[in-house]
Residue frames as qw, qx, qy, qz and C-alpha x, y, z in Angstrom:
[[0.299, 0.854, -0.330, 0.268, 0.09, -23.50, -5.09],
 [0.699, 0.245, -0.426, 0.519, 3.54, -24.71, -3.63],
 [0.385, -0.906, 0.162, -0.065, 4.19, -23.67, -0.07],
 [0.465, 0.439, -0.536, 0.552, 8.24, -22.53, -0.17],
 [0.659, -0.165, -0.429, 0.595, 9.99, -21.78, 3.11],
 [0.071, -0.996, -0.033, -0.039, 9.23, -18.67, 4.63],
 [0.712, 0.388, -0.274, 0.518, 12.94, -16.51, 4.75],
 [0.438, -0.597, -0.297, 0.602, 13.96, -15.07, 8.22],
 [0.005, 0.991, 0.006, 0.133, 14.01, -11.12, 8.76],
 [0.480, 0.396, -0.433, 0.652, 17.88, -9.76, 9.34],
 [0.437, -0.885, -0.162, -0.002, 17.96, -8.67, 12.59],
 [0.490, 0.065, -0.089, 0.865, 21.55, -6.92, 12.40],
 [0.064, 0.861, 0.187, -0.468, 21.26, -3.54, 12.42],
 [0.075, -0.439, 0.595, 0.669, 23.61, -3.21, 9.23],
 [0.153, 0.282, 0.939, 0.126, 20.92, -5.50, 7.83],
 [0.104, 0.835, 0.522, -0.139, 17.71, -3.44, 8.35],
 [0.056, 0.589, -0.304, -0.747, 19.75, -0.19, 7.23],
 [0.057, -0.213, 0.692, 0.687, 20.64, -1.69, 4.11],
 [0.099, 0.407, 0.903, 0.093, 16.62, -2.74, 3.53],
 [0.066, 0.783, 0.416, -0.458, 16.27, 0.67, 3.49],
 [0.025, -0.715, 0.240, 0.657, 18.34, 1.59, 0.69],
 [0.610, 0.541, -0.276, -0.508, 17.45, -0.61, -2.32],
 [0.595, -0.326, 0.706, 0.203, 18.58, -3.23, -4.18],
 [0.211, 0.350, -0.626, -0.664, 19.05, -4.58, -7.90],
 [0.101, -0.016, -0.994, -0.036, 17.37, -7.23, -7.07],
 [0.261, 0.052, 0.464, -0.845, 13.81, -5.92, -6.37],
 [0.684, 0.127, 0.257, -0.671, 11.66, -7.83, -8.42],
 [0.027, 0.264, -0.964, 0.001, 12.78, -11.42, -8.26],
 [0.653, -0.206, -0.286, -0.671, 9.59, -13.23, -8.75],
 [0.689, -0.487, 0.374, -0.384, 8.16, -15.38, -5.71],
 [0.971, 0.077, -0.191, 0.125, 8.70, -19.19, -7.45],
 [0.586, 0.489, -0.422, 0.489, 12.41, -17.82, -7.08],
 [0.365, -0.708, 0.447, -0.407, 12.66, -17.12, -2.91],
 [0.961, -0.216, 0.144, -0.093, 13.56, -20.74, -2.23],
 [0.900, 0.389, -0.071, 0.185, 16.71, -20.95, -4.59],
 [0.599, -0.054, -0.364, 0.711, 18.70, -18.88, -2.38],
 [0.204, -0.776, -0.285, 0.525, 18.69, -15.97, 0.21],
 [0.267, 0.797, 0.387, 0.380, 18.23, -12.96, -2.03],
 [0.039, 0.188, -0.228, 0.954, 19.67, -8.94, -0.87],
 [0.047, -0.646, -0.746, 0.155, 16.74, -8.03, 1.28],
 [0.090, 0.714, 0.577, 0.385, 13.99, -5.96, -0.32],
 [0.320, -0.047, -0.212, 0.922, 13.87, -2.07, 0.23],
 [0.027, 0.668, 0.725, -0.167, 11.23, -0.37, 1.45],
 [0.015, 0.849, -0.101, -0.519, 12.63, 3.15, 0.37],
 [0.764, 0.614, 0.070, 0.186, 13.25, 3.87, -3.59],
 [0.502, 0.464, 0.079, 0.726, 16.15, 5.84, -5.01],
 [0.093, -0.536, -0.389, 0.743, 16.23, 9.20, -3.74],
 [0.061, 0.440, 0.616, 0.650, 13.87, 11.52, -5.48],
 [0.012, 0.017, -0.206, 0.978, 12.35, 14.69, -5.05],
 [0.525, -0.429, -0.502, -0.537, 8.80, 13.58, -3.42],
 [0.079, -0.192, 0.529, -0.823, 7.73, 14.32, -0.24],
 [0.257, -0.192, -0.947, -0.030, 5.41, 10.92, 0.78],
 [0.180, -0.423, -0.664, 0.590, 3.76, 12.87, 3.42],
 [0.222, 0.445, 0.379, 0.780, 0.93, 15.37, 2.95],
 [0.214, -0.114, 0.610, -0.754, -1.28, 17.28, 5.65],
 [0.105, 0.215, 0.949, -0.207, -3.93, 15.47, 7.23],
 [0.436, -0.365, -0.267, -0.778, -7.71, 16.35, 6.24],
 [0.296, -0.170, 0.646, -0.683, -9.92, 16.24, 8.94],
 [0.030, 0.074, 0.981, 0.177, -12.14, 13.30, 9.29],
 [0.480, -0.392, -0.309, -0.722, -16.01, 12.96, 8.26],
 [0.129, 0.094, 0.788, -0.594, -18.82, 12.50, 10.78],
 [0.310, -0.408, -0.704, -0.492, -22.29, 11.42, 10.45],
 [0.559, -0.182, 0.417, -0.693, -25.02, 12.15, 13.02],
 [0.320, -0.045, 0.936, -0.135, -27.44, 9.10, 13.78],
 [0.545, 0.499, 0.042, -0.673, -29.68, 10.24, 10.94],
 [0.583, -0.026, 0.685, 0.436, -29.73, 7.62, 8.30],
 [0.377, 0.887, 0.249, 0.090, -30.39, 10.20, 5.88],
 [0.101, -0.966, 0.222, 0.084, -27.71, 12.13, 7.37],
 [0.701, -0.284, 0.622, 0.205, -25.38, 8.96, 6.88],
 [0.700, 0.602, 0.355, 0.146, -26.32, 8.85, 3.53],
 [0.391, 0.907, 0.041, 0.150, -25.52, 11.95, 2.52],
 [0.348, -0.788, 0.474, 0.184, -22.23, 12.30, 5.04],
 [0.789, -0.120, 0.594, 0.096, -21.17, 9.27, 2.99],
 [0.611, 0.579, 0.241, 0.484, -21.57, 10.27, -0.43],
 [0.055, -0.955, 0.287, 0.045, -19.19, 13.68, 0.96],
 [0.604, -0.550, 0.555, 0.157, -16.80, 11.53, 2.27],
 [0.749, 0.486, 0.348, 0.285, -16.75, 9.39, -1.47],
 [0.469, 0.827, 0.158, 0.266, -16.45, 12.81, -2.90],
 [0.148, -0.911, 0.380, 0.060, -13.44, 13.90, -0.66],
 [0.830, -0.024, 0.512, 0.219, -11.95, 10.69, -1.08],
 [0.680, 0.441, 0.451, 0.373, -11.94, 10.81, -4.71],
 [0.086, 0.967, -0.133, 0.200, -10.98, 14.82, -4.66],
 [0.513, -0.643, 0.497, 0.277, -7.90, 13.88, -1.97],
 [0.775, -0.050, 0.566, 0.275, -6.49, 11.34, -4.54],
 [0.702, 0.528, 0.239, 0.414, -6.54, 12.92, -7.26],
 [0.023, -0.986, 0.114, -0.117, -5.29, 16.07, -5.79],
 [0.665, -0.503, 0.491, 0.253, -2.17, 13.56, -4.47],
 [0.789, 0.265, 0.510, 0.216, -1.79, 12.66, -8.15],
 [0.512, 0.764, -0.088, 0.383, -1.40, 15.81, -10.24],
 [0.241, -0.926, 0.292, -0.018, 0.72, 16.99, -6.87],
 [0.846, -0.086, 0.493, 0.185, 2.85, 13.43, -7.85],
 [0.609, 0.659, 0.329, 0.293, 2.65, 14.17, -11.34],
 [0.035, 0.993, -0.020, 0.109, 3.51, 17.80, -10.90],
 [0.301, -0.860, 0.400, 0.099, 6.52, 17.19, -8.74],
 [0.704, -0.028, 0.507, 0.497, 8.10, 14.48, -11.80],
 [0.056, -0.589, 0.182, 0.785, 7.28, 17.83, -13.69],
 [0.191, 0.280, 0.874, 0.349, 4.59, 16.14, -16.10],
 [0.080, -0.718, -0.471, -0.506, 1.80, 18.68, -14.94],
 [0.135, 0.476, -0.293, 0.818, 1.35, 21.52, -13.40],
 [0.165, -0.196, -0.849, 0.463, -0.01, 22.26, -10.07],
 [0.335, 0.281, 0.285, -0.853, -2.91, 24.25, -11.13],
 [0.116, 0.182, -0.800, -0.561, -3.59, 21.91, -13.83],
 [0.828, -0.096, -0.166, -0.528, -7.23, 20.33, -14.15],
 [0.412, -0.498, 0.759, -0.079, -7.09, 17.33, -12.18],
 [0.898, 0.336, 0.210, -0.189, -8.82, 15.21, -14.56],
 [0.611, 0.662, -0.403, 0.163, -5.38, 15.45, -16.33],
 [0.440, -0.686, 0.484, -0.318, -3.67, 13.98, -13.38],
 [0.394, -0.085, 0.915, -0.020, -4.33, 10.34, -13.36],
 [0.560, 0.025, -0.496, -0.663, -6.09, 9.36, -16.79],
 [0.758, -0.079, -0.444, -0.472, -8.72, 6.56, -16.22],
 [0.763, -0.591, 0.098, -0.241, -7.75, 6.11, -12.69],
 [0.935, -0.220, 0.083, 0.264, -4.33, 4.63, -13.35],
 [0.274, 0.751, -0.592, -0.100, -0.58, 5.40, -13.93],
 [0.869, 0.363, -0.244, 0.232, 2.33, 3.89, -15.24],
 [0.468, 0.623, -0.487, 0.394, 5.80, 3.66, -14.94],
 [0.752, -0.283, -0.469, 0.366, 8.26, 2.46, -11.70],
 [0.179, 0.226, -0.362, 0.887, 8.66, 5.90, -10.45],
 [0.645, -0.400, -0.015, -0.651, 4.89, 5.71, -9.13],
 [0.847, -0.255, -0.461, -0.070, 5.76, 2.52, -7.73],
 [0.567, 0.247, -0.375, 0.690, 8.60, 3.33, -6.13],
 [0.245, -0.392, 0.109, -0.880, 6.63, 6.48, -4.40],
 [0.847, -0.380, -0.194, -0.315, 3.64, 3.88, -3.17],
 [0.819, -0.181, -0.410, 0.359, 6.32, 1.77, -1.46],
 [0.188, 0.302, -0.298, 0.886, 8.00, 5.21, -0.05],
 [0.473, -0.457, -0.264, -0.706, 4.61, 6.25, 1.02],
 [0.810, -0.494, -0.189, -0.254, 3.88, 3.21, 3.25],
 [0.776, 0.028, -0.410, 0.477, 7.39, 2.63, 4.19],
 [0.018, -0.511, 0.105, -0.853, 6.73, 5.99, 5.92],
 [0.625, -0.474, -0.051, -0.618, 4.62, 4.46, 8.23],
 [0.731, -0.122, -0.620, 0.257, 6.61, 1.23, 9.43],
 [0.125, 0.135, -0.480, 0.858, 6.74, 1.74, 13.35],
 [0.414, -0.266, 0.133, -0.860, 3.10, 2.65, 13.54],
 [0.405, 0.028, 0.837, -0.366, 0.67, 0.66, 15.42],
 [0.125, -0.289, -0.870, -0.379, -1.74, -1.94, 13.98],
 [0.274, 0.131, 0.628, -0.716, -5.45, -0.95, 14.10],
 [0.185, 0.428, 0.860, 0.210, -8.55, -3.03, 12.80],
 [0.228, 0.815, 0.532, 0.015, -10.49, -0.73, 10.63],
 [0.306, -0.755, 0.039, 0.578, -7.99, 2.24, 11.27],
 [0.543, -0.101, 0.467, 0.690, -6.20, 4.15, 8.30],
 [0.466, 0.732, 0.393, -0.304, -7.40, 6.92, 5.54],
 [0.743, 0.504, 0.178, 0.403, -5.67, 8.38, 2.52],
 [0.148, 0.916, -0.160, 0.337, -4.11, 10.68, 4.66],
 [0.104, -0.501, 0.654, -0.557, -2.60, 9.27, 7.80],
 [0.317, -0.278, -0.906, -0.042, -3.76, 6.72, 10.02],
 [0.510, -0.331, -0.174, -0.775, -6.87, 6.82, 12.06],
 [0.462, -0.034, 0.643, -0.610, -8.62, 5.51, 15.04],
 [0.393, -0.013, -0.444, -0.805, -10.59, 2.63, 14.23],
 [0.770, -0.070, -0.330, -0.542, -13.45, 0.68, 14.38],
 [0.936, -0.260, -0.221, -0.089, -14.27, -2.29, 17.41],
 [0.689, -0.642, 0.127, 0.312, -11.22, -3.40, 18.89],
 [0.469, 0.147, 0.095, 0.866, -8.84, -1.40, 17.03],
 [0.094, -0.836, -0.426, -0.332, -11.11, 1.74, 18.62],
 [0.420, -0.894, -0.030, 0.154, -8.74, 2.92, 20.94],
 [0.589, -0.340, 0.445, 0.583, -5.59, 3.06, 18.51],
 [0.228, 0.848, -0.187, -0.440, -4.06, 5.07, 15.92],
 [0.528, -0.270, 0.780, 0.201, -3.20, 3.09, 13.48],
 [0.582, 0.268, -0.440, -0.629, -3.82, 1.44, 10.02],
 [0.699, -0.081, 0.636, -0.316, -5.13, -1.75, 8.93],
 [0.517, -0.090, 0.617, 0.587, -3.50, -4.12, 6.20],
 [0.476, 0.558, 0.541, 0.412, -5.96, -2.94, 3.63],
 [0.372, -0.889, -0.125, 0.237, -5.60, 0.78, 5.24],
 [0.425, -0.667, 0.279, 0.544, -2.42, 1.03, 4.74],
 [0.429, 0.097, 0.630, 0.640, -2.01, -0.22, 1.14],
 [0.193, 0.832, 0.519, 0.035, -5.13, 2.53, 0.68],
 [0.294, -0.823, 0.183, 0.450, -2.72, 5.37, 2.12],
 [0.524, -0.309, 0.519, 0.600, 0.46, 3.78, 0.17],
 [0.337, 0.328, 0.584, 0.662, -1.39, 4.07, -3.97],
 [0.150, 0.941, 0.289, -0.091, -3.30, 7.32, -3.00],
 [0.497, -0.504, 0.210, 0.674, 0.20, 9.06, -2.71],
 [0.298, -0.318, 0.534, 0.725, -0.53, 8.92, -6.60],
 [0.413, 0.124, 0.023, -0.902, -3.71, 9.19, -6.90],
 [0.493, -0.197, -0.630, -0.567, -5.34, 6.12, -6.95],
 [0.653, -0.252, 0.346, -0.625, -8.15, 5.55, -4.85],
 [0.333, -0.014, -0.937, -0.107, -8.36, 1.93, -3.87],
 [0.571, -0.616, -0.266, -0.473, -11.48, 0.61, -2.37],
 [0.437, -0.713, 0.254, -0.486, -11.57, 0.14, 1.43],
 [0.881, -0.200, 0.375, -0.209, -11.63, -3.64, 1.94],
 [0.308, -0.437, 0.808, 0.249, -9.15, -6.01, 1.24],
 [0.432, 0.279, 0.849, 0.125, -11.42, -8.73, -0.75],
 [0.628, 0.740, 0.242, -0.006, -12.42, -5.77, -3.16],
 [0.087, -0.777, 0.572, 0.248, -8.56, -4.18, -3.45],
 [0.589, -0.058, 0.775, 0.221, -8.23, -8.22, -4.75],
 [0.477, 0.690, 0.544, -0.035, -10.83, -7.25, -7.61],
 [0.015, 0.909, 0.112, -0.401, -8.95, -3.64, -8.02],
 [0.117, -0.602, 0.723, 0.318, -5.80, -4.75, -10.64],
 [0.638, 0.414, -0.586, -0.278, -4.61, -6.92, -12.88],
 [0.824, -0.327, 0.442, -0.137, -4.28, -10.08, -11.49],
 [0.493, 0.524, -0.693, 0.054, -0.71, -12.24, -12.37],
 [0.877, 0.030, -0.415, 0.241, 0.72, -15.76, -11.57],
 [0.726, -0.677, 0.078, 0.093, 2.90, -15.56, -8.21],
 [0.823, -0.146, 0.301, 0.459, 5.78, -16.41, -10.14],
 [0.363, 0.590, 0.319, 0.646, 5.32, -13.00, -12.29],
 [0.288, -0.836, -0.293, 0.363, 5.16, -10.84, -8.88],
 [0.361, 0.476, -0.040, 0.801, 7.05, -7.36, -9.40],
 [0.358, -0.046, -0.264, 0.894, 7.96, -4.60, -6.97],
 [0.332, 0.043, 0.057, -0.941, 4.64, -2.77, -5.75],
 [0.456, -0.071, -0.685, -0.564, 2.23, -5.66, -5.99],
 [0.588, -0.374, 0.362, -0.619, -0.31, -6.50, -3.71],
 [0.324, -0.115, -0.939, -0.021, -0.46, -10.33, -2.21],
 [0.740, -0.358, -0.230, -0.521, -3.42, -11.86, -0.72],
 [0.020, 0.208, -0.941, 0.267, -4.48, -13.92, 1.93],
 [0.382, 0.343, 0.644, -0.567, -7.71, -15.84, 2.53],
 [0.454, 0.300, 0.685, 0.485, -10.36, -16.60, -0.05],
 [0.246, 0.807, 0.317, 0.433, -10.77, -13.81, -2.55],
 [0.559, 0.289, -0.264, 0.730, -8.32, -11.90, -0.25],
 [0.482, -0.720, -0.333, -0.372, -10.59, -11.49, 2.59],
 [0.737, -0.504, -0.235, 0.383, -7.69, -11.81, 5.40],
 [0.454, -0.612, 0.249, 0.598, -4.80, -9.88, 4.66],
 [0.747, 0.610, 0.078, 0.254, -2.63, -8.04, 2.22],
 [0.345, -0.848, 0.149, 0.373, 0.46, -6.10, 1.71],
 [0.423, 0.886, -0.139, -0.129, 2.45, -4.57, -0.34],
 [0.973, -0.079, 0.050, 0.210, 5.46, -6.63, -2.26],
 [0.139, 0.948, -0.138, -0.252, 8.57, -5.56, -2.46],
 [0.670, 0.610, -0.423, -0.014, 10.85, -8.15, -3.85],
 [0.037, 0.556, -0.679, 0.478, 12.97, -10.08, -2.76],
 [0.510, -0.307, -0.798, -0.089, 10.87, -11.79, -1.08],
 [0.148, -0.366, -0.697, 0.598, 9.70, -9.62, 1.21],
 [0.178, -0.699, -0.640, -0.264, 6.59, -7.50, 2.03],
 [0.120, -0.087, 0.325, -0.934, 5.46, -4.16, 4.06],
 [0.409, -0.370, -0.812, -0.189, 2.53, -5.14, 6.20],
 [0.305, -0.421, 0.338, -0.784, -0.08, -4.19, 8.86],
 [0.270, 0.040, -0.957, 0.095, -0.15, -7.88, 10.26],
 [0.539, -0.288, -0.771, -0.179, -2.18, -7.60, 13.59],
 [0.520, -0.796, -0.219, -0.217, -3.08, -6.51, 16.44],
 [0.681, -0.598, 0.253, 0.338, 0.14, -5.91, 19.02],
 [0.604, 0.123, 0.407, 0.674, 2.38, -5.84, 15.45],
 [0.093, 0.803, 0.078, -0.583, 3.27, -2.79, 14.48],
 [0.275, 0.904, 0.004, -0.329, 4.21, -1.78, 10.70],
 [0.332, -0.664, 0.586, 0.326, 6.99, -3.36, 9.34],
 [0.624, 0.515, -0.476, -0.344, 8.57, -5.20, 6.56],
 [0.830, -0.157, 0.494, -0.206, 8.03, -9.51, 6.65],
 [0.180, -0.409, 0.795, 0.411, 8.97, -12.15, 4.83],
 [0.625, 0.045, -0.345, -0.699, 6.15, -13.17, 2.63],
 [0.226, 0.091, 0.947, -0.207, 4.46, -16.21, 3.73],
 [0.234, 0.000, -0.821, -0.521, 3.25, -18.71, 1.27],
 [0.014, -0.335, -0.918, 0.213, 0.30, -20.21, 3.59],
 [0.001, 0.661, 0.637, -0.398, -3.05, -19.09, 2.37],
 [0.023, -0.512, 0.080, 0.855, -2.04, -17.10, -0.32],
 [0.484, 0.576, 0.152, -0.641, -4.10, -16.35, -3.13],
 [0.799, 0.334, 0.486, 0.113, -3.68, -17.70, -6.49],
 [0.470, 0.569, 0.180, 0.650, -2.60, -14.53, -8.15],
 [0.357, -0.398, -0.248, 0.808, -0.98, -11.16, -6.79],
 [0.370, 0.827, 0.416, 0.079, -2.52, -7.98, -8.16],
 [0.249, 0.101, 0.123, 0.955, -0.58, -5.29, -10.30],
 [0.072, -0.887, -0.252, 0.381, -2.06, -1.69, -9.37],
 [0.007, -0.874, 0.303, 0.381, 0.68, -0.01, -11.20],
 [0.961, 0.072, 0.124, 0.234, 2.10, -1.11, -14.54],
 [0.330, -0.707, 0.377, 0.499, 5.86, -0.57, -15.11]]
């Protein structure tokens, strides 16, 4: 694949406002960031009555049983997969599609939705979180999280972390790791990107992702010492194909 130019970040302050409030331009496909500086990409939709944030469930724990692991593990699955969909019919519920007492199986059919008002939410979602600190392993479908080796003494998410957080909002559960979240979607040409698509990095998207938002830019949990924010995409090392999670 073609490595373009990476495009600088605004650093006005009338700049970064206005990256918060939209643009027409949100899902210029990547071939097209070279041909000229674009409006820059918004990490907040429209306004709309959804409320990104939900309370926090309290994390699992395992003793050192590996029996007990087992079984703490297949809970945790099953809260997992209960949180999300409970984030979905409350999604669903509050575009007034279903109710809130509704069966959740009627929530999210076959694990997916549709349409650019879920996308729009997933990018709200994580754009809720820009500011927070990077941590390796950190992040759950509620909030971030303490995590794992040297991201053990921070609160924080981690790239694949965060994009977990951002598509529960609507109930889908993505897996944990970045190199299966590659596996988790359609997979499209670079030059067919759209608003809410994950990019790779690394083979089979074992390094990095984050969430596109046009324009040419991204919302990312980069790296240690980097907190949260929205980047210009950078071509080096990216994947072959971006993945759609959500179709519009």
């Amino acid at each position: 694949m073609k490595h373009l130019p990476a495009l600088t970040v605004p650093t006005r302050p009338s700049a970064l406002r206005d990256s918060l409030d939209g643009s027409p331009q949100i899902s210029r496909p990547l071939s097209c960031f070279c041909s000229h500086v674009p409006p820059v990409a918004s990490a907040q939709p429209a306004a709309g009555p959804w409320d990104p944030l939900l309370p926090k469930l309290p994390s699992a724990g395992a003793p050192g049983d590996p029996v007990a692991i087992a079984n703490a593990s297949l809970q945790a699955t099953t809260l997992a997969t209960q949180t999300a969909m409970n984030m979905g019919r409350n999604f669903l519920s509050s575009l007034g599609i279903v109710s809130p007492a509704a069966d959740p199986s009627t929530s999210v059919r076959g694990n997916r939705v549709n349409g650019p008002q879920a996308i729009e939410y997933v990018i709200r979602r994580g754009g809720t979180q820009i500011g927070v600190p990077y941590s390796w392993g950190g992040g759950s479908l509620t909030g971030p999280t303490r995590g794992v080796d040297q991201g053990a003494d921070t609160v924080g998410f981690d790239c694949s972390g965060l994009t977990r957080f951002a598509f529960a909002g609507v109930g889908m559960l993505l897996p944990r790791w970045s190199g299966d979240q590659y596996d988790a979607g359609r997979k499209v040409p670079p030059s067919q990107a759209k608003r809410g698509d994950l990019l790779f990095w690394g083979p089979g998207g074992s390094q990095h992702e984050a969430i596109y938002l046009g324009g040419g830019q991204m919302i990312e949990a980069q790296r240690t010492g980097v907190p949260i924010k929205v980047s210009p995409v950078r071509h080096a090392g990216m994947t072959p194909y971006v993945v759609r999670i959500i179709e519009s």
